[in-house]
C-alpha positions in Angstrom: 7.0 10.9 12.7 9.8 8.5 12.8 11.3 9.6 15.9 7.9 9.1 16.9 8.0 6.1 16.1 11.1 4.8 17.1 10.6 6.1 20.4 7.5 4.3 21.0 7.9 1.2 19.5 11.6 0.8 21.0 10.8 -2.1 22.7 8.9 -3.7 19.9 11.2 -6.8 17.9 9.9 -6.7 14.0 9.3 -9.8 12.3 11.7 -8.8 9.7 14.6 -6.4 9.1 13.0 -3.0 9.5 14.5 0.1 8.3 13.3 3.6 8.7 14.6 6.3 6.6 14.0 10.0 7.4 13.9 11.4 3.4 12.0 14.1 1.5 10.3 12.2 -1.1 9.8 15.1 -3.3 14.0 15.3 -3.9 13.6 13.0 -7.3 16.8 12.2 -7.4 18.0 11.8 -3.8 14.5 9.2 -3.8 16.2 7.5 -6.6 19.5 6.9 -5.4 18.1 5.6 -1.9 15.9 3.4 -4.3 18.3 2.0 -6.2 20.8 1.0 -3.2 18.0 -0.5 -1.6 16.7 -2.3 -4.3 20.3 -3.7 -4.7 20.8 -5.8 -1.0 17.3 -6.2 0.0 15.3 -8.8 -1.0 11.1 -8.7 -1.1 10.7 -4.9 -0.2 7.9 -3.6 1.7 7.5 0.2 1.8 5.2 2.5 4.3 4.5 5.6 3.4 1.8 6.2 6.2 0.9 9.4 6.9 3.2 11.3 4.1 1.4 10.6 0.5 -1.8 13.1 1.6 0.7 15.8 2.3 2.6 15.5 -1.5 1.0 16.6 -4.6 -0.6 14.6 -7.2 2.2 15.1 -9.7 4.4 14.0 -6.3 2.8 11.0 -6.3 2.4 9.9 -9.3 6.4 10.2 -9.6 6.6 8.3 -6.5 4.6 5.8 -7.4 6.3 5.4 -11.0 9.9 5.3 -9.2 8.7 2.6 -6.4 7.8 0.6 -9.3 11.1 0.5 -11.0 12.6 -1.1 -8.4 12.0 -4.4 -9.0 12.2 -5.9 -5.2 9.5 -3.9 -4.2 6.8 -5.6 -3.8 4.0 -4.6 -1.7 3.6 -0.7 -0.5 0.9 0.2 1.9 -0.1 3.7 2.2 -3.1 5.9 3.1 -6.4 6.5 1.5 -8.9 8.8 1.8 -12.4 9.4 0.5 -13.1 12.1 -1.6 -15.5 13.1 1.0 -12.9 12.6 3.6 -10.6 15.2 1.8 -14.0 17.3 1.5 -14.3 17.2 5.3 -10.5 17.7 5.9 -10.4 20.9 4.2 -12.8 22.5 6.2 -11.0 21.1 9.5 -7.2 22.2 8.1 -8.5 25.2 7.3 -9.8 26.1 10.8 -6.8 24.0 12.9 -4.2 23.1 10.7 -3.7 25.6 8.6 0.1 24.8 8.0 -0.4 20.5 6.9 -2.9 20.9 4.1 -3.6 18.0 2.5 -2.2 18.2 -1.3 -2.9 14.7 -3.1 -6.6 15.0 -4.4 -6.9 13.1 -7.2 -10.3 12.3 -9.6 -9.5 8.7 -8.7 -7.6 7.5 -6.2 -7.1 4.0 -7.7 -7.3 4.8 -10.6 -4.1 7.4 -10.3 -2.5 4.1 -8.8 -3.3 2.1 -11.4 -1.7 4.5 -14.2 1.3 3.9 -12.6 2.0 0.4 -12.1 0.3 -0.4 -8.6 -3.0 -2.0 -7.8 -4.7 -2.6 -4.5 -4.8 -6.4 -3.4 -6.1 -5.5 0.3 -7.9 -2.3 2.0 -8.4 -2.1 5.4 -10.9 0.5 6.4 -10.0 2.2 9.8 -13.1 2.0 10.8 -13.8 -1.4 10.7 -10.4 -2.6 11.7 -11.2 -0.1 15.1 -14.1 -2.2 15.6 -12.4 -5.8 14.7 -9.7 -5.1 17.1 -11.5 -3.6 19.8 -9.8 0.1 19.8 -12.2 2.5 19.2 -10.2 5.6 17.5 -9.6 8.1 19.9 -11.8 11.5 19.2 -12.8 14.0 21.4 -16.5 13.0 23.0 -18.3 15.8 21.1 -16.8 15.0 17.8 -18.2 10.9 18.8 -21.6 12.1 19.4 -21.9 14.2 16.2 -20.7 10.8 14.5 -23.4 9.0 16.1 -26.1 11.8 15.7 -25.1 12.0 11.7 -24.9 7.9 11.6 -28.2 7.2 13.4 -30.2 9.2 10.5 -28.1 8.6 7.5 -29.3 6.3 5.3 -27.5 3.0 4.5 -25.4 4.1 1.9 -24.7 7.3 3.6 -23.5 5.1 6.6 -21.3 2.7 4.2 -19.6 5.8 2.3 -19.2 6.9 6.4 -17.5 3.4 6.9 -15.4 3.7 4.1 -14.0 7.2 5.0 -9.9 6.6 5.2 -8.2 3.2 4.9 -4.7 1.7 4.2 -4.0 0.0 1.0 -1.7 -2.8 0.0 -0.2 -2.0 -3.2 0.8 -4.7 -5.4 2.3 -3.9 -8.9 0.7 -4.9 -11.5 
């Protein structure tokens, strides 16, 4: 993902000094070291974790989350969230396509998990709505647009809000 990245946001010029660090954040120790030296010469620290919490277990997580919070610098951390019916729904998709990337991090309560270790959420930004706001419709396949459509037109309001609120990113403050 981050050569992915780096490859196509190369001619992009961040507002701030940006960093990307290719680590396996289930290696405790090697995450605390790289922690603790960054922690020491940065100043306000921002971490992204997009597209890697789903993927770590709940225990994984919860360390992670402990261990971002003991660096003091850190201040904000933005990472995915998905509905429980969203991880419902992905199940039965991994298990027919992706068979290799299920998705691990299922809690009871997603905030609540947060929460328990130091982090709440000061902003959420459902990717639905911020589709809409900006004008980019999320690329899908037609057929999987017109089920979403078909299931949305005779779903009833609260149906079509827990629709809405399906996967977002959160801004993580600590507590």
């Amino acid at each position: 993902m981050i050569e992915l990245k780096e490859t196509r946001l190369a001619d992009e010029k961040p507002g701030c000094r940006l960093e990307r660090i290719k680590l396996d954040l289930t290696d405790r120790a090697l995450r605390r070291r790289l922690f603790s030296n960054v922690n020491a010469r940065a100043g306000k620290i921002l971490v992204l974790t997009e597209g890697v919490i789903p993927y770590l277990t709940n225990e994984d997580v919860a360390e992670l989350a402990d261990d971002l919070r003991q660096a003091k610098k850190i201040g904000f951390w933005i990472t995915d969230y998905f509905s429980p019916e969203a991880i419902r729904y992905g199940e039965k998709m991994r298990a027919r396509f992706m068979r290799n990337a299920p998705f691990r991090f299922n809690p009871k309560d997603w905030f609540s998990l947060f929460g328990e270790h130091g982090w709440r959420a000061s902003e959420i930004r459902y990717i639905a709505e911020e589709a809409n706001r900006l004008g980019r419709p999320i690329p899908l396949p037609f057929f999987v647009l017109a089920w979403i459509g078909l299931k949305t037109l005779f779903a009833s309001r609260a149906r079509r809000d827990r629709m809405r609120k399906f996967a977002a990113y959160v801004l993580l403050v600590p507590e």
